[in-house]
VOLOFI-434237 format. One record per residue (C-alpha): x, y, z; residue number from 1; residue in three letters. Coordinates in Angstrom, 3 decimals, padded with zeros to 6 digits. Example, Ala and Ser with C-alpha at 12.3 -4.5 7.8 and 13.67 -1.06 7.14 Angstrom:
BEGIN
+----------+----------+----------+-----+------+
|       px |       py |       pz | pos | code |
+----------+----------+----------+-----+------+
|  012.300 | -004.500 |  007.800 |   1 |  ala |
|  013.670 | -001.060 |  007.140 |   2 |  ser |
+----------+----------+----------+-----+------+
REM end
This chain:
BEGIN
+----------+----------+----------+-----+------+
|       px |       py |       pz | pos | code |
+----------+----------+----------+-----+------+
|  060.281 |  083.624 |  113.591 |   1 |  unk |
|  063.650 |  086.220 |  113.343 |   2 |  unk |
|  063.794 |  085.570 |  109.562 |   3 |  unk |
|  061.287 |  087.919 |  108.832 |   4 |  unk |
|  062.274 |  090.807 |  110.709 |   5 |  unk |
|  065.709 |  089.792 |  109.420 |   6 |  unk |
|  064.707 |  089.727 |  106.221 |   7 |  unk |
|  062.700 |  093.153 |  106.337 |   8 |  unk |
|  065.740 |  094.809 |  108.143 |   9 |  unk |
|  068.197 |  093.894 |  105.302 |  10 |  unk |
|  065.369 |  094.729 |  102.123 |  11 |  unk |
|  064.680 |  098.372 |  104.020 |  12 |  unk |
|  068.696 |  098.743 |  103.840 |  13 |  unk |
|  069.034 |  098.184 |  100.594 |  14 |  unk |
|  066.735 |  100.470 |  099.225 |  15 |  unk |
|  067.352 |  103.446 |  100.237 |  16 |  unk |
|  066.515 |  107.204 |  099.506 |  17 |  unk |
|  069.861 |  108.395 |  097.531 |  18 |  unk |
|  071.563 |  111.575 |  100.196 |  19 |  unk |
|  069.391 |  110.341 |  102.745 |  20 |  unk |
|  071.306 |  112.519 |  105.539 |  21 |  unk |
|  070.003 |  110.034 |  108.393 |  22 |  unk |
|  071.556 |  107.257 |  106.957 |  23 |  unk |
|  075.229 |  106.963 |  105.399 |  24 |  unk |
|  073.907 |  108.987 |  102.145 |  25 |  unk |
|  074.989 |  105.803 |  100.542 |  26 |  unk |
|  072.666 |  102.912 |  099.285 |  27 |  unk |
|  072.782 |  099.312 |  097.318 |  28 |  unk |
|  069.588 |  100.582 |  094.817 |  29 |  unk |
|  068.618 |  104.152 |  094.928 |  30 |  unk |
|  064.770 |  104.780 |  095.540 |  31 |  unk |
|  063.093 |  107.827 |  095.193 |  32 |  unk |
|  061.182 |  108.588 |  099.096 |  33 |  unk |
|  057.718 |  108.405 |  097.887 |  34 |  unk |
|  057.999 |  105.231 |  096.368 |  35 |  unk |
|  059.286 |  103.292 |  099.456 |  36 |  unk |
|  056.677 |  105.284 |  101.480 |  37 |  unk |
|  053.969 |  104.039 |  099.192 |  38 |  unk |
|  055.802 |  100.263 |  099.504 |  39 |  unk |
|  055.459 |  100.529 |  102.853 |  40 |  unk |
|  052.034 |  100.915 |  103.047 |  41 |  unk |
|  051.182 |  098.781 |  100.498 |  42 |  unk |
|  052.503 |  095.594 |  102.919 |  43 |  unk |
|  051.411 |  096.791 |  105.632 |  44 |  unk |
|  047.951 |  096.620 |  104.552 |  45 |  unk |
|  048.243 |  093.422 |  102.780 |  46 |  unk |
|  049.614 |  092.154 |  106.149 |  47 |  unk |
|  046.556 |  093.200 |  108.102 |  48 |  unk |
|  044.376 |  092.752 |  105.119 |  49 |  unk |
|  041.935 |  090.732 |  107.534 |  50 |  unk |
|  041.870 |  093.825 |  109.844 |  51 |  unk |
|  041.123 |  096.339 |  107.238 |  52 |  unk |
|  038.074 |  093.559 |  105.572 |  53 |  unk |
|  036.442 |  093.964 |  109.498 |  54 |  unk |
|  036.590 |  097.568 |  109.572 |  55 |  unk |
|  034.978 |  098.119 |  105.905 |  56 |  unk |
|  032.465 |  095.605 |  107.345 |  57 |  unk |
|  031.626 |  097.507 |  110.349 |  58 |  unk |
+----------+----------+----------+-----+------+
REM end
């Protein structure tokens, strides 16, 4: 059950936003904003993929 929040926490550290002044400005792989914007959203829908299926039913 905390290995997924684990995991998240240490994928959403290493890509990071290069001169990101709310982090360390550092990162492990530099990723432009809008691309781990748009991978956010991407699993957050496929994780509620069910929910968004009942509200383009309804």
């Amino acid at each position: 059950m905390i290995a997924a929040p684990v995991a998240v926490a240490v994928l959403w550290g290493a890509f990071a936003t290069p001169d990101d002044a709310s982090r360390s400005g550092k990162t492990v792989i530099a990723t432009p904003g809008l691309l781990l914007l748009g991978a956010a959203l991407v699993v957050y829908h496929l994780l509620s993929w069910d929910r968004v299926l009942w509200l383009l039913r309804h």
